[in-house]
C-alpha positions, -999 to 999 in steps of 0.1 A, spaced: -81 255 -312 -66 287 -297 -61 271 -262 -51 241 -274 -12 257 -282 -4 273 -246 -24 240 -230 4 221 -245 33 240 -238 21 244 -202 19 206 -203 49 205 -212 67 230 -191 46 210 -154 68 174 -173 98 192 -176 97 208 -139 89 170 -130 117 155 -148 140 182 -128 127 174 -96 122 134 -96 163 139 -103 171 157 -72 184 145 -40 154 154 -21 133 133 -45 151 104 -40 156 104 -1 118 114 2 111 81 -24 127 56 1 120 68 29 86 60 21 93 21 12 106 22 53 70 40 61 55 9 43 82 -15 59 68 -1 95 30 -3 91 31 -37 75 55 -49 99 28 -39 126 3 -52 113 19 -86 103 32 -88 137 2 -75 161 -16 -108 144 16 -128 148 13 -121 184 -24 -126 184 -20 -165 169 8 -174 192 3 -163 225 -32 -144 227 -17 -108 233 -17 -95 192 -46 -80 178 -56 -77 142 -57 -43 126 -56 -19 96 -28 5 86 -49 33 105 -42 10 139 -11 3 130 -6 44 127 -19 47 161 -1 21 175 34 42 168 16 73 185 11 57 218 47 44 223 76 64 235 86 92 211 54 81 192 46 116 181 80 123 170 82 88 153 48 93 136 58 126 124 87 111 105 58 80 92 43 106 80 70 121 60 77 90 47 45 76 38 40 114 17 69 105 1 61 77 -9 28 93 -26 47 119 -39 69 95 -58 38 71 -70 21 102 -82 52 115 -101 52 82 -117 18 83 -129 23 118 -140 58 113 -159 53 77 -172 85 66 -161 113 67 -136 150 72 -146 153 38 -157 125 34 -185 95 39 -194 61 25 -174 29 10 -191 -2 26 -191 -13 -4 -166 14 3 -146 7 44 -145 -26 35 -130 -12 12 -106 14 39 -94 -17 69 -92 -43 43 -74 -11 37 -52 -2 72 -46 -35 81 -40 -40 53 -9 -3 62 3 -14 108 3 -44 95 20 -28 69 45 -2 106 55 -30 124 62 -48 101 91 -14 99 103 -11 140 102 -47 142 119 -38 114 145 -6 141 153 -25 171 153 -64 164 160 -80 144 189 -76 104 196 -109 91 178 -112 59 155 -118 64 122 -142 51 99 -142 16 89 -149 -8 56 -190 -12 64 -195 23 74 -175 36 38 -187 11 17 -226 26 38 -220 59 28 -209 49 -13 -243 30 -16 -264 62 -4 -248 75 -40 -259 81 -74 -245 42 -86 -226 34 -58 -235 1 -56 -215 -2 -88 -187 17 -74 -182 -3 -46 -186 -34 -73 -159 -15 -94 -133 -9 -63 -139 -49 -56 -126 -57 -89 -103 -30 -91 -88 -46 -62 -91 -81 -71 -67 -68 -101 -44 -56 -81 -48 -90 -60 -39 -109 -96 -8 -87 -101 4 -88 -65 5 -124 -70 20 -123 -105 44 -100 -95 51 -125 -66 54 -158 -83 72 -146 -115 96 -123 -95 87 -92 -119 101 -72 -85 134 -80 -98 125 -57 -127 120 -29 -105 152 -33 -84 191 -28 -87 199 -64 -89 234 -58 -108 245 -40 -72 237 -66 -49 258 -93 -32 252 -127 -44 234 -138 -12 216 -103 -6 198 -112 -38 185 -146 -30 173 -134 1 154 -102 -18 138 -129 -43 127 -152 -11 116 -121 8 101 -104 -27 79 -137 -32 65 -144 1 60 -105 9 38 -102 -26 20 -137 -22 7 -129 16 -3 -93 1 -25 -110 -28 -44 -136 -5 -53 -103 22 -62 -84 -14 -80 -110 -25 -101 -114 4 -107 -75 7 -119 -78 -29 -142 -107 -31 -162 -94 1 -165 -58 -14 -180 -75 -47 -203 -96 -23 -212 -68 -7 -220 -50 -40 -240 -82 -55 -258 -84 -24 -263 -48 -17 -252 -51 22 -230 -27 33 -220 -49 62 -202 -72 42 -178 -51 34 -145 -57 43 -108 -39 49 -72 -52 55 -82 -62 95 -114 -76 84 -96 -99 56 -72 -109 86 -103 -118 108 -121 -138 82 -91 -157 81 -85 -162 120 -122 -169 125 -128 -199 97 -113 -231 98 -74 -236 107 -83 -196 116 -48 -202 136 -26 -215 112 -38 -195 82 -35 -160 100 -3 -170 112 9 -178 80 -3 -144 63 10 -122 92 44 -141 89 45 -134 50 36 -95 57 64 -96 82 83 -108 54 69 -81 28 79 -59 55 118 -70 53 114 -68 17 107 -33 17 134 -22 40 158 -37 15 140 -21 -16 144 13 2 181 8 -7 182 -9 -41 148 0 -59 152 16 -90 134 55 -88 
Protein backbone atom coordinates (compact mmCIF):
# COMPACT_ATOMS: atom_id res chain seq x y z
CA UNK A 1 0.00 0.00 0.00
CA UNK A 2 3.00 2.37 0.35
CA UNK A 3 3.65 2.48 -3.50
CA UNK A 4 0.34 2.57 -4.35
CA UNK A 5 0.23 6.72 -3.37
CA UNK A 6 3.42 8.05 -5.56
CA UNK A 7 2.28 5.24 -8.41
CA UNK A 8 -0.78 7.33 -8.68
CA UNK A 9 0.48 10.66 -8.63
CA UNK A 10 3.11 9.65 -11.18
CA UNK A 11 0.13 8.42 -13.20
CA UNK A 12 -1.15 11.26 -12.97
CA UNK A 13 1.64 13.76 -13.53
CA UNK A 14 2.70 11.15 -17.35
CA UNK A 15 -1.78 12.23 -18.14
CA UNK A 16 -1.18 15.61 -17.33
CA UNK A 17 2.19 15.98 -19.44
CA UNK A 18 -0.04 14.20 -22.13
CA UNK A 19 -2.96 16.48 -21.99
CA UNK A 20 -0.17 19.42 -22.44
CA UNK A 21 1.32 17.97 -25.30
CA UNK A 22 -1.61 16.39 -27.47
CA UNK A 23 -2.59 20.49 -27.27
CA UNK A 24 0.43 21.82 -28.91
CA UNK A 25 0.97 22.76 -32.35
CA UNK A 26 3.53 20.17 -32.87
CA UNK A 27 1.01 17.48 -31.82
CA UNK A 28 -1.38 18.46 -34.17
CA UNK A 29 0.74 18.95 -37.46
CA UNK A 30 2.59 15.56 -36.52
CA UNK A 31 -1.34 13.93 -36.15
CA UNK A 32 -2.23 14.86 -39.81
CA UNK A 33 0.49 14.57 -41.35
CA UNK A 34 0.27 11.02 -40.61
CA UNK A 35 -3.51 10.64 -42.15
CA UNK A 36 -1.30 11.90 -45.67
CA UNK A 37 1.38 9.03 -44.78
CA UNK A 38 -1.70 6.72 -44.78
CA UNK A 39 -3.25 8.61 -47.79
CA UNK A 40 0.27 7.72 -49.76
CA UNK A 41 0.72 3.99 -48.94
CA UNK A 42 -2.88 3.12 -49.59
CA UNK A 43 -2.94 5.15 -52.54
CA UNK A 44 0.07 2.90 -53.80
CA UNK A 45 -1.15 0.10 -53.09
CA UNK A 46 -4.73 0.69 -54.47
CA UNK A 47 -3.20 1.92 -57.53
CA UNK A 48 -0.07 -0.58 -58.31
CA UNK A 49 -3.29 -3.31 -58.50
CA UNK A 50 -5.34 -0.81 -60.42
CA UNK A 51 -2.66 -0.78 -62.93
CA UNK A 52 -2.16 -4.48 -62.65
CA UNK A 53 -6.10 -5.21 -63.68
CA UNK A 54 -6.18 -2.75 -66.51
CA UNK A 55 -3.31 -2.86 -68.46
CA UNK A 56 -0.85 -5.74 -67.04
CA UNK A 57 1.95 -3.23 -65.76
CA UNK A 58 0.60 -2.96 -61.69
CA UNK A 59 1.55 -5.32 -59.21
CA UNK A 60 0.00 -6.29 -55.97
CA UNK A 61 1.74 -5.43 -52.71
CA UNK A 62 1.80 -4.75 -48.99
CA UNK A 63 2.47 -1.38 -47.27
CA UNK A 64 6.18 -2.53 -46.90
CA UNK A 65 6.21 -2.45 -51.03
CA UNK A 66 4.48 0.34 -51.22
CA UNK A 67 7.40 1.91 -48.74
CA UNK A 68 9.86 0.84 -51.11
CA UNK A 69 8.20 1.86 -53.99
CA UNK A 70 8.59 5.71 -52.75
CA UNK A 71 12.49 4.98 -52.11
CA UNK A 72 13.19 4.07 -55.64
CA UNK A 73 11.73 7.14 -57.33
CA UNK A 74 13.26 10.47 -57.62
CA UNK A 75 13.81 12.25 -54.26
CA UNK A 76 12.59 8.77 -52.81
CA UNK A 77 14.91 9.00 -49.87
CA UNK A 78 14.02 12.50 -49.10
CA UNK A 79 10.19 11.60 -49.65
CA UNK A 80 10.45 8.48 -47.49
CA UNK A 81 11.99 10.38 -44.82
CA UNK A 82 9.09 12.67 -44.52
CA UNK A 83 6.57 9.04 -44.84
CA UNK A 84 8.30 8.29 -42.10
CA UNK A 85 7.67 11.30 -40.08
CA UNK A 86 4.28 11.04 -40.87
CA UNK A 87 3.49 7.60 -40.42
CA UNK A 88 5.27 8.17 -36.52
CA UNK A 89 3.05 10.63 -36.20
CA UNK A 90 0.39 9.10 -36.81
CA UNK A 91 1.46 6.36 -34.08
CA UNK A 92 2.28 8.91 -31.82
CA UNK A 93 -1.22 10.25 -32.00
CA UNK A 94 -3.04 6.64 -31.80
CA UNK A 95 -0.94 5.84 -28.92
CA UNK A 96 -1.79 9.13 -27.04
CA UNK A 97 -5.25 8.23 -27.58
CA UNK A 98 -5.13 4.96 -26.09
CA UNK A 99 -3.10 6.45 -23.30
CA UNK A 100 -5.46 9.57 -22.54
CA UNK A 101 -8.90 8.13 -23.45
CA UNK A 102 -9.87 10.82 -25.43
CA UNK A 103 -8.99 13.61 -27.85
CA UNK A 104 -10.06 17.33 -27.31
CA UNK A 105 -13.40 16.63 -28.34
CA UNK A 106 -14.66 13.75 -25.84
CA UNK A 107 -14.11 11.00 -24.38
CA UNK A 108 -13.24 7.44 -26.32
CA UNK A 109 -14.66 3.85 -25.28
CA UNK A 110 -12.61 1.33 -23.94
CA UNK A 111 -13.31 -0.56 -27.45
CA UNK A 112 -12.18 2.34 -29.12
CA UNK A 113 -8.83 2.76 -26.79
CA UNK A 114 -7.83 -0.59 -27.97
CA UNK A 115 -8.55 0.09 -31.41
CA UNK A 116 -6.39 3.37 -31.39
CA UNK A 117 -3.19 1.22 -29.28
CA UNK A 118 -3.56 -1.92 -31.82
CA UNK A 119 -3.48 0.96 -34.52
CA UNK A 120 -0.64 2.81 -33.17
CA UNK A 121 1.23 -0.04 -32.61
CA UNK A 122 0.97 -1.26 -36.65
CA UNK A 123 1.46 2.54 -37.71
CA UNK A 124 5.24 2.80 -34.91
CA UNK A 125 5.96 -0.46 -36.57
CA UNK A 126 5.04 0.40 -40.27
CA UNK A 127 7.84 3.98 -39.44
CA UNK A 128 10.35 1.79 -38.55
CA UNK A 129 10.71 -0.54 -41.91
CA UNK A 130 10.46 2.69 -43.56
CA UNK A 131 13.46 4.08 -41.17
CA UNK A 132 15.43 0.76 -41.96
CA UNK A 133 14.63 0.87 -45.73
CA UNK A 134 16.38 4.68 -45.40
CA UNK A 135 19.20 3.75 -43.40
CA UNK A 136 19.98 -0.22 -43.76
CA UNK A 137 20.47 -2.30 -46.98
CA UNK A 138 17.66 -2.97 -49.85
CA UNK A 139 16.45 -6.51 -48.64
CA UNK A 140 12.62 -7.81 -48.50
CA UNK A 141 11.27 -8.32 -45.47
CA UNK A 142 9.42 -10.96 -43.96
CA UNK A 143 6.13 -11.92 -45.09
CA UNK A 144 2.59 -13.39 -43.67
CA UNK A 145 3.68 -17.42 -43.87
CA UNK A 146 7.07 -16.89 -42.71
CA UNK A 147 5.51 -14.61 -39.32
CA UNK A 148 2.67 -16.49 -38.82
CA UNK A 149 5.98 -19.82 -39.17
CA UNK A 150 7.82 -18.30 -36.55
CA UNK A 151 4.37 -17.60 -33.95
CA UNK A 152 3.53 -21.39 -34.28
CA UNK A 153 7.25 -22.49 -33.13
CA UNK A 154 5.75 -20.71 -29.72
CA UNK A 155 4.56 -21.63 -26.42
CA UNK A 156 0.44 -21.32 -27.83
CA UNK A 157 0.98 -19.79 -30.89
CA UNK A 158 -1.25 -21.56 -32.78
CA UNK A 159 -3.85 -19.77 -30.62
CA UNK A 160 -2.20 -16.50 -31.15
CA UNK A 161 -2.25 -16.53 -34.58
CA UNK A 162 -6.12 -17.80 -34.14
CA UNK A 163 -6.45 -14.72 -31.75
CA UNK A 164 -4.81 -12.06 -34.27
CA UNK A 165 -7.42 -13.72 -37.03
CA UNK A 166 -10.25 -12.70 -35.01
CA UNK A 167 -8.81 -9.74 -33.68
CA UNK A 168 -8.75 -8.71 -37.18
CA UNK A 169 -11.90 -10.07 -38.34
CA UNK A 170 -13.18 -7.37 -35.54
CA UNK A 171 -11.66 -4.80 -36.86
CA UNK A 172 -12.95 -6.17 -40.36
CA UNK A 173 -16.75 -5.89 -38.64
CA UNK A 174 -16.03 -2.30 -37.45
CA UNK A 175 -14.35 -1.08 -40.63
CA UNK A 176 -17.43 -2.01 -42.32
CA UNK A 177 -19.76 -0.64 -39.57
CA UNK A 178 -17.91 2.34 -39.49
CA UNK A 179 -18.37 2.42 -43.42
CA UNK A 180 -21.98 1.68 -43.87
CA UNK A 181 -23.42 3.77 -40.89
CA UNK A 182 -20.92 6.73 -41.63
CA UNK A 183 -19.75 6.70 -37.72
CA UNK A 184 -16.56 8.67 -39.62
CA UNK A 185 -18.69 11.55 -39.52
CA UNK A 186 -18.38 11.28 -35.73
CA UNK A 187 -14.80 11.68 -35.89
CA UNK A 188 -14.67 14.61 -38.25
CA UNK A 189 -15.36 18.53 -38.38
CA UNK A 190 -18.44 18.22 -40.39
CA UNK A 191 -19.94 21.75 -39.03
CA UNK A 192 -16.65 23.41 -41.09
CA UNK A 193 -17.19 21.94 -44.26
CA UNK A 194 -18.77 23.22 -47.54
CA UNK A 195 -22.02 21.68 -48.33
CA UNK A 196 -20.57 19.63 -51.28
CA UNK A 197 -17.06 18.93 -49.52
CA UNK A 198 -19.25 16.87 -47.14
CA UNK A 199 -21.09 14.74 -49.56
CA UNK A 200 -18.07 13.88 -51.20
CA UNK A 201 -16.28 12.99 -47.57
CA UNK A 202 -19.43 10.63 -46.82
CA UNK A 203 -19.05 8.97 -50.49
CA UNK A 204 -15.32 8.84 -50.18
CA UNK A 205 -15.61 7.88 -46.17
CA UNK A 206 -17.96 4.76 -47.26
CA UNK A 207 -16.31 3.28 -50.07
CA UNK A 208 -12.68 3.92 -48.50
CA UNK A 209 -13.97 1.84 -45.15
CA UNK A 210 -15.98 -0.87 -47.15
CA UNK A 211 -12.89 -1.82 -49.59
CA UNK A 212 -10.69 -1.78 -46.24
CA UNK A 213 -13.20 -4.41 -44.53
CA UNK A 214 -13.42 -6.93 -47.49
CA UNK A 215 -9.12 -6.88 -47.71
CA UNK A 216 -9.47 -7.22 -43.61
CA UNK A 217 -11.77 -9.75 -43.89
CA UNK A 218 -9.84 -11.81 -46.13
CA UNK A 219 -6.51 -11.25 -44.10
CA UNK A 220 -8.60 -12.56 -41.13
CA UNK A 221 -10.42 -15.64 -42.27
CA UNK A 222 -7.02 -17.15 -43.87
CA UNK A 223 -5.02 -16.36 -40.58
CA UNK A 224 -7.97 -18.33 -38.59
CA UNK A 225 -7.65 -21.17 -41.40
CA UNK A 226 -4.27 -21.22 -40.93
CA UNK A 227 -4.68 -21.50 -37.14
CA UNK A 228 -7.47 -24.32 -37.42
CA UNK A 229 -5.48 -26.09 -39.77
CA UNK A 230 -2.13 -25.58 -38.28
CA UNK A 231 -0.34 -24.52 -41.75
CA UNK A 232 1.62 -21.69 -41.64
CA UNK A 233 1.37 -21.28 -45.45
CA UNK A 234 -1.97 -20.27 -45.30
CA UNK A 235 -1.38 -17.41 -43.88
CA UNK A 236 -2.07 -14.39 -45.42
CA UNK A 237 -1.23 -10.34 -45.50
CA UNK A 238 -2.72 -7.23 -47.24
CA UNK A 239 -0.98 -8.39 -50.95
CA UNK A 240 -1.99 -11.89 -50.31
CA UNK A 241 -5.75 -10.88 -49.64
CA UNK A 242 -5.42 -8.75 -52.98
CA UNK A 243 -4.08 -11.95 -54.79
CA UNK A 244 -6.70 -14.28 -53.52
CA UNK A 245 -8.96 -11.89 -54.94
CA UNK A 246 -7.24 -11.45 -58.53
CA UNK A 247 -6.59 -15.18 -58.74
CA UNK A 248 -10.40 -16.62 -58.04
CA UNK A 249 -13.26 -16.10 -60.16
CA UNK A 250 -14.04 -12.53 -61.78
CA UNK A 251 -10.13 -12.21 -60.15
CA UNK A 252 -10.23 -9.01 -62.60
CA UNK A 253 -13.21 -7.32 -61.73
CA UNK A 254 -13.10 -7.96 -57.94
CA UNK A 255 -9.37 -6.66 -57.55
CA UNK A 256 -10.30 -3.86 -59.55
CA UNK A 257 -13.02 -2.93 -57.63
CA UNK A 258 -11.05 -3.20 -54.14
CA UNK A 259 -8.03 -1.22 -55.43
CA UNK A 260 -10.42 1.48 -56.71
CA UNK A 261 -12.18 1.69 -53.24
CA UNK A 262 -8.56 1.92 -51.44
CA UNK A 263 -7.80 4.61 -53.92
CA UNK A 264 -10.81 6.10 -52.71
CA UNK A 265 -9.93 5.44 -48.79
CA UNK A 266 -6.83 7.09 -49.94
CA UNK A 267 -8.80 10.49 -50.99
CA UNK A 268 -10.59 10.13 -47.89
CA UNK A 269 -7.75 10.43 -45.79
CA UNK A 270 -6.17 13.40 -47.46
CA UNK A 271 -9.36 15.22 -46.64
CA UNK A 272 -9.49 13.87 -42.99
CA UNK A 273 -5.83 15.25 -42.56
CA UNK A 274 -7.63 18.63 -42.70
CA UNK A 275 -11.04 18.18 -40.88
CA UNK A 276 -10.54 15.23 -38.39
CA UNK A 277 -11.15 15.99 -35.02
CA UNK A 278 -7.67 15.38 -32.75
Amino acid sequence: MATAQPDSQSLRRARSAGERFVNTPVFAILSRAGFVARALIYGIIGLLAFELVVSHGGKITNQQGALRTVEQRSFGHVLLALLAIGLGGYAIWRLFRAFLGHGRDGADSGIERLGALGSGIVYALMCVVALQILTGPGRSGGNAQKTASDVFGWPAGRWLIGAAGLVLAAVAVYQFIRGVRHKFLDDSKTEQMPRVVKTWFTVLGTIGHVARAVVFALVAVFLLKAAYDYKANEAIGLDGALAKLYNGAYGSWLLGAVAAGLIVFSCFSLVEARYRRI
